[in-house]
N, C-alpha and C positions, 0 to 999 in steps of 0.2 A: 329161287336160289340159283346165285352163277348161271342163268339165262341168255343162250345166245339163238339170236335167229340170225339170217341173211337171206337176201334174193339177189340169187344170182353171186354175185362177183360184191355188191351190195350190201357191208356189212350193217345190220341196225342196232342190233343190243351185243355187246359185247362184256358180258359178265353182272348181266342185273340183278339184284339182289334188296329183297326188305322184305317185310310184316307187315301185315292189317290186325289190327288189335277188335275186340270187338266192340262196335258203337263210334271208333275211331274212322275219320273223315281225310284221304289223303291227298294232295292235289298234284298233278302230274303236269307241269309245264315244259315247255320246249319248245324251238320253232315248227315252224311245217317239213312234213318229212322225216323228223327224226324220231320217232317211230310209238308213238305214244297213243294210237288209236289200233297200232297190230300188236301193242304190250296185252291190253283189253280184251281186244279176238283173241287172245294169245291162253289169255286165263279161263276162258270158258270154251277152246277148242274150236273155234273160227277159222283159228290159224294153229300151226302147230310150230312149237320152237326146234331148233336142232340139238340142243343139248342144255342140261339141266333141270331143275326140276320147279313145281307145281303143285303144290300141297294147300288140301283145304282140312283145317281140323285136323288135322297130323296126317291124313289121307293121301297119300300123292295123285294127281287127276291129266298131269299132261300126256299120258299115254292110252288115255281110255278112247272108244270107238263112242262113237253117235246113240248109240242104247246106253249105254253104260256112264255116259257123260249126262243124262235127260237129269236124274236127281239131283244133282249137284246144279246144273243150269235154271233149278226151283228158287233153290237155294241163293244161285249168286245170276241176280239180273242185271240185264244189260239195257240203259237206255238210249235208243240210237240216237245221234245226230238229228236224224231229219224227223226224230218221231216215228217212221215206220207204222204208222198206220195201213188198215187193211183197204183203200179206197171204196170199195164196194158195199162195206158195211156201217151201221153206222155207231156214233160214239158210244152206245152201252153195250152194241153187239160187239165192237172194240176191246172196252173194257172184260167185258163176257167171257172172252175168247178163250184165256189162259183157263182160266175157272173150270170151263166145259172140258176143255181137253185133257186138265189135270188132276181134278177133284172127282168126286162123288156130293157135290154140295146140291143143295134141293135148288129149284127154279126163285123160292121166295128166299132163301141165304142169297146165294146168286145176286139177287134183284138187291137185296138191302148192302151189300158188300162194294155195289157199285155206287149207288146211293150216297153212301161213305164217304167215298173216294172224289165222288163231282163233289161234295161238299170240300174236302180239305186241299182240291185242286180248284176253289172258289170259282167252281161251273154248275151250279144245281141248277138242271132244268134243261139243258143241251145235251141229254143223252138220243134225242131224237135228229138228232147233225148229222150229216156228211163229213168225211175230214174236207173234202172242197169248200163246204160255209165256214170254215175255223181259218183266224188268219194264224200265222206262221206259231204265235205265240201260243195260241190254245194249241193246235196241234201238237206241240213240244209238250205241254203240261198233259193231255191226254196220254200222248205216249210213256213220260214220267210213272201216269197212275197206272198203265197196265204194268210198267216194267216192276212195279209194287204191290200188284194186287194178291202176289201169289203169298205176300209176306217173307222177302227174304231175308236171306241173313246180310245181304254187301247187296250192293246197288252202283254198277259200273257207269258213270256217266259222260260221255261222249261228245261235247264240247254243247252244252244243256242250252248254252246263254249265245251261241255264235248267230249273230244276224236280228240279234235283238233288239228291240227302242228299252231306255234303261225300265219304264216302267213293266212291261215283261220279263227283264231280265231281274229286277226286283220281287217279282211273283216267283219264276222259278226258284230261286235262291231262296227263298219263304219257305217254299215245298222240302226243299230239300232240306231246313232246319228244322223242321214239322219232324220229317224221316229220321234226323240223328236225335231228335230229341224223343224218340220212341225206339232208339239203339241199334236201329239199322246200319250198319258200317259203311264206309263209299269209296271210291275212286273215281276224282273229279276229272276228269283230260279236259284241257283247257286254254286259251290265250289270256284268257282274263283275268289280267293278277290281282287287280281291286276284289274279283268275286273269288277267287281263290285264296284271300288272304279274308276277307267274309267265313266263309263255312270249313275251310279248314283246319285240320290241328298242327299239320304236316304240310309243307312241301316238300317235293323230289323234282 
């Protein structure tokens, strides 16, 4: 609500303002630069705005520190741009990662939860990969499935489809109707009006 950041002299949001409904799918376009991947950092505490506010579940969250913000960032995942994969590990210890760090789930939940996930991200059997053997595509869809595996509530999406050939960009966009059709909410950043006028209910 009435949202404003700048850098510097630099103004980027000058009074933003809307609702995520839940299971609702929003798409954020604009050109480059004008400030729709620091809206994103912005809601899970990346970046911090200068004034206004930040509420999840009536909660307000844009003033919490790094401890205090971890439940809420379970809750509302962010999938990067580039995927953000861990290089040195590989795709199930990937997937894994959140799991171990967040849960108490056993080694065989763990194991079937990822399982899952290469299935609905139509990769069973490449959990033994490098993100290096994955072309640009699968890496994207990888990163997708960790930024889901914790089960949240919103799923920040980070320009999902940039640099894509359409039949990857037609996978992702699959993925992510898989996710609203099991009520996961979103926020799409994007250039891509054709896929943005695809999965969502909203543009801004």
């Amino acid at each position: 609500s009435d949202v404003h950041k700048s850098f510097g002299q630099n103004k980027i949001h000058r009074g933003v303002s809307f609702g995520l409904a839940r299971g609702e799918s929003i798409g954020l376009l604009g050109g480059s630069g004008t400030g729709k991947s620091t809206l994103l950092r912005s809601l899970i505490g990346l970046d911090f705005i200068d004034s206004g506010t930040i509420s999840f579940k009536g909660e307000r969250i844009d003033h919490l520190n790094e401890v205090n913000l971890t439940p809420y960032r379970i809750k509302i995942s962010y999938s990067f741009q580039s995927g953000a994969l861990f290089d040195s590990i590989n795709v199930f210890e990937n997937l894994a990662f959140p799991l171990l760090e967040h849960t108490n789930d056993s080694l065989p939940t763990i194991n079937h939860k990822v399982k899952d996930l290469l299935d609905l991200i139509d990769m069973k059997g490449k959990e033994e990969l490098m993100p290096s053997d994955l072309s640009g595509g699968m890496q994207k869809r990888v990163g997708m499935a960790r930024a889901m595996i914790l089960e949240p509530d919103i799923i920040l999406y980070d320009e999902p489809t940039a640099g894509l050939d359409p039949t990857n960009t037609q996978n992702v966009l699959n993925i992510m109707d898989k996710l609203k059709a099991r009520g996961v909410a979103s926020i799409f950043v994007t250039h891509d009006i054709p896929a943005a006028l695809k999965v969502c209910d909203r543009i801004l």
